[in-house]
C-alpha positions as CSV (number, residue, x, y, z in Angstrom):
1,X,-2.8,1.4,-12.9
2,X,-6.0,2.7,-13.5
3,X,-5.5,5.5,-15.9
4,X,-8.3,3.2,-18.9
5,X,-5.3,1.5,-20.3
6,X,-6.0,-1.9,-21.3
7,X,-3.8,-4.7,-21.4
8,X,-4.8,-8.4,-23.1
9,X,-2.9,-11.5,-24.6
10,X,-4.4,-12.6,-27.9
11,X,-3.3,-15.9,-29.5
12,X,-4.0,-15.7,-33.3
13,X,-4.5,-19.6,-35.0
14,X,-3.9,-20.2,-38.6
15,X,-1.0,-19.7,-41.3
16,X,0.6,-17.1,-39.3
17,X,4.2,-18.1,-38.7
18,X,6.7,-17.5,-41.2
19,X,4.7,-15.2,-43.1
20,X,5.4,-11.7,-41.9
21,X,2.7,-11.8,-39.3
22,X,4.8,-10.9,-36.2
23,X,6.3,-8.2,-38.4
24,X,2.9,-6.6,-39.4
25,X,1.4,-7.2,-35.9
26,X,4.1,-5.0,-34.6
27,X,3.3,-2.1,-37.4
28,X,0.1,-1.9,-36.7
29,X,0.6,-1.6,-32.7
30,X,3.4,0.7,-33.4
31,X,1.1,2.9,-35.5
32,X,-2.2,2.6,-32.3
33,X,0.5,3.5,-30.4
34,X,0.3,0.4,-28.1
35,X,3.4,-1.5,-26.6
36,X,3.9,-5.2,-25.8
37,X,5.3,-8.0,-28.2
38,X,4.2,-10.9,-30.5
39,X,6.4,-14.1,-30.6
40,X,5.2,-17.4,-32.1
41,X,4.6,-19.9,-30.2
42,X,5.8,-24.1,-30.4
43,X,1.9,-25.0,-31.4
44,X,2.0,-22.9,-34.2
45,X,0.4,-19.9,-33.0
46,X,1.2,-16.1,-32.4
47,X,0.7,-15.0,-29.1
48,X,0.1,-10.7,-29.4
49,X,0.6,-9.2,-25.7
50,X,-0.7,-5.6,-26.6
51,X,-1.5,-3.0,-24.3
52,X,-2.9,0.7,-24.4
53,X,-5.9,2.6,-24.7
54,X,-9.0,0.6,-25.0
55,X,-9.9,1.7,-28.2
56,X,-6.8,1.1,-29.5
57,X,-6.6,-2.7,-28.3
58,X,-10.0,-3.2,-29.8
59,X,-8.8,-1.7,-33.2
60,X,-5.7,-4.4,-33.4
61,X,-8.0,-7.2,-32.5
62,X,-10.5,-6.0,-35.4
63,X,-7.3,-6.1,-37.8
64,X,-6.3,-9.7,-36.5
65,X,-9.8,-10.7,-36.9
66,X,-10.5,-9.0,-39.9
67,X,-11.8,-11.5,-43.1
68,X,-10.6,-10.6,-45.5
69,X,-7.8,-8.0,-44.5
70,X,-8.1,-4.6,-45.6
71,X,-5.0,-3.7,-44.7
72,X,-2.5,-7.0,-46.4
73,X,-1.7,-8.9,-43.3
74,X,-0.1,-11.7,-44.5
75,X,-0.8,-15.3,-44.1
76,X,-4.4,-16.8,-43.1
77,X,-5.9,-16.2,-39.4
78,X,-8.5,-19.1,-38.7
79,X,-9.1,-18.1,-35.0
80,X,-8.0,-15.7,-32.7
81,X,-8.9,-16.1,-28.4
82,X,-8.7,-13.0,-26.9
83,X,-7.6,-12.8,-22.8
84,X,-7.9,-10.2,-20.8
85,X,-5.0,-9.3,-18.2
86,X,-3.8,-6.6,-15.7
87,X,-1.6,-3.2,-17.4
88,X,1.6,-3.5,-16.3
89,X,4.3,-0.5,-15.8
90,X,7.3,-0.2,-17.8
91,X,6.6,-1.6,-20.9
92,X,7.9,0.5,-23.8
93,X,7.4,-0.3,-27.4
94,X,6.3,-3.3,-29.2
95,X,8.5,-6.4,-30.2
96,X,9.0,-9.1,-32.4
97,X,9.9,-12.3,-30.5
C-alpha cells in the first residue's frame, strides 16, 4: 500500500480507562476520517491503532498529547509512545474495544 496512508499503534498512559477515553478517541478518528480501534489494555493503558492520511494521524496524536485538552477528552494522559507500523487493507471504521 503505498498510496501516503499511514498506519501507527499508540499506547496512551495515565487515567484513561473508564473515563470515556475509548469513546472520545473514536470521535475524533471518526471525524479525521481515519479507521482502526482503541481497546484498553490489562496494564492500564489504551492502545489507539489508527490509520489514514499522515496528517490526519499526526492531528489525533496532537489531541492525545495535548496538555491541557482543548477539545474535553476526558481523564488524565501522562504519556503516550507512539509506534509506527505497516497500512493494512480492509480496515473500515474505527472501534471501541
Amino acid at each position: 500500500m503505498d498510496d501516503g496512508t499511514t498506519r501507527v499503534t499508540i499506547f496512551v498512559r495515565g487515567m484513561v480507562q473508564g473515563v470515556g477515553f475509548r469513546w472520545w478517541t473514536r470521535a475524533r478518528a471518526l471525524e479525521l476520517g481515519l479507521v482502526g480501534h482503541a481497546r484498553n489494555t490489562a496494564d492500564g493503558r489504551v492502545e489507539v491503532v489508527a490509520q489514514g492520511s499522515a496528517e490526519a494521524v499526526e492531528r489525533l496524536e496532537s489531541l492525545l498529547r495535548e496538555q491541557p485538552s482543548t477539545t474535553r477528552r476526558p481523564g488524565h494522559v501522562e504519556s503516550v509512545v507512539v509506534q509506527p507500523g505497516v497500512p493494512k487493507d480492509g480496515i473500515a471504521g474505527f472501534v471501541e474495544r
